[in-house]
N, C-alpha and C positions, 0 to 999 in steps of 0.2 A: 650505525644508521645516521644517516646525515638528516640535517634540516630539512632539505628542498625534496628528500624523495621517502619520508616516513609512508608516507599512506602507500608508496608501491611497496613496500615491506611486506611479505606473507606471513600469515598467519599463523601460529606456531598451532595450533590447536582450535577444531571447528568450535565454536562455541555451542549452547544448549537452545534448543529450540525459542525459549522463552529471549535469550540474549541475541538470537538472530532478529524475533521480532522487535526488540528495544530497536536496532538499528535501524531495522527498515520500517516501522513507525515513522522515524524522521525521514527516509528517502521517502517514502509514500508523500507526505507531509510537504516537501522541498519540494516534488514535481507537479502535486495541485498547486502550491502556491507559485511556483515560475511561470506554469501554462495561465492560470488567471491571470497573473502577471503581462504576460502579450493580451490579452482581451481590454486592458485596461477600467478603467473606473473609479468612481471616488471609496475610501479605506472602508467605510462603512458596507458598502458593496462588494466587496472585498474578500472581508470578515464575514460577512455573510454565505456567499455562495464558497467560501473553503468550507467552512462550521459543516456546511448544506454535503462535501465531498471527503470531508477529513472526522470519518465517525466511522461506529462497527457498523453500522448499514450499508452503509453507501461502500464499505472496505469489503463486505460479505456479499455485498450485489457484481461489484466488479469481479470479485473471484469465482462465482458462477459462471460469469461471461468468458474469464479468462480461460475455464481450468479445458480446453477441447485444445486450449495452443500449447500445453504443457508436457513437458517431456514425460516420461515415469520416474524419472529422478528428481525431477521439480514436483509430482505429486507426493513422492514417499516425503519431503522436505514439508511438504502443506499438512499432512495428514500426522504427521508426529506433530509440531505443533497446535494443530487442532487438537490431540490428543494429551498434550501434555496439563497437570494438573497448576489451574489457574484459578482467582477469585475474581470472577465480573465484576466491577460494580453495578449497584442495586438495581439503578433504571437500567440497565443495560441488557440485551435478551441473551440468556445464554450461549446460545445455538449459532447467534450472531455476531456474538466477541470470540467465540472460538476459531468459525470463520474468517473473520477479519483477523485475529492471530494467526493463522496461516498463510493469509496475503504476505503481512507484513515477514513474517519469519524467512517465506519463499524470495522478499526484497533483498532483505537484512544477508540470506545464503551467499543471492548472487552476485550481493557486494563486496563479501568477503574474500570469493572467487576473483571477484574484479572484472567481474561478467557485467560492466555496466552499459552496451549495447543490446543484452539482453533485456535488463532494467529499463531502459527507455523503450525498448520493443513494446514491452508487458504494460507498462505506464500509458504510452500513446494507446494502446484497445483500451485501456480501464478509464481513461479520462474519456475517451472519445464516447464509450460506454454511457457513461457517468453524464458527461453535458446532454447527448440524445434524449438520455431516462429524465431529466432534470427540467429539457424544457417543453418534452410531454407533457409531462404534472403538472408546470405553468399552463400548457393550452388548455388541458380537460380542468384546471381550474377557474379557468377564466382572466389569468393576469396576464 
């Protein structure tokens, strides 16, 4: 394996649902914070509306939206992860980190694949999702 082309390297063994979600934690992660990135704003701003996009809520809401574009093989990948035995933390609603674990594990899959045209597919509806749902709540708030 050479320096310049590690990450085209296949993966010798799919990893476990929990280690697919580790992965795609951080792509989920890396494409709210690129897309805010083009919106621009001061860092406080920032940190804000990611916190607001990078939680099990907001990861459980875009997977509702998502799961009608998903194949049955990208479901059986969500649903084992939803399934698999994990510890929320405390504030956290169960129902909703398990959800958001199967976003993330369905991310984490199809990077391992190297399915990352999928991944921005899936990414561009759940952000676009995500900003619509986001600046609702600002109008029926009033800000």
């Amino acid at each position: 394996m050479s320096a310049g082309n590690w990450l085209d390297e296949p993966v010798e063994r799919v990893p476990g649902s929990l280690e697919l979600a580790f992965l795609g934690d951080t792509v989920y992660d890396y494409f709210v914070r690129r897309h805010l990135l083009t919106r621009g704003g001061h860092m406080k701003e920032l940190q804000r509306a990611a916190a607001e996009r990078v939680c099990a809520h907001a990861q459980s809401e875009a997977l509702a939206r998502l799961e009608e574009l998903l194949s049955e093989e990208e479901r059986a990948v969500v649903r084992r992860a939803r399934n698999a035995k994990q510890h929320p933390p405390h504030r956290a609603d169960p129902a909703e980190y398990q959800r958001a674990t199967g976003l993330e594990a369905l991310l984490g899959w199809l990077c391992v694949r190297g399915d990352m045209a999928r991944v921005s597919e899936l990414m561009r509806a759940a952000i676009a999702y995500l900003d619509a749902a986001l600046e609702q709540e600002k109008h029926i708030k009033g800000e």
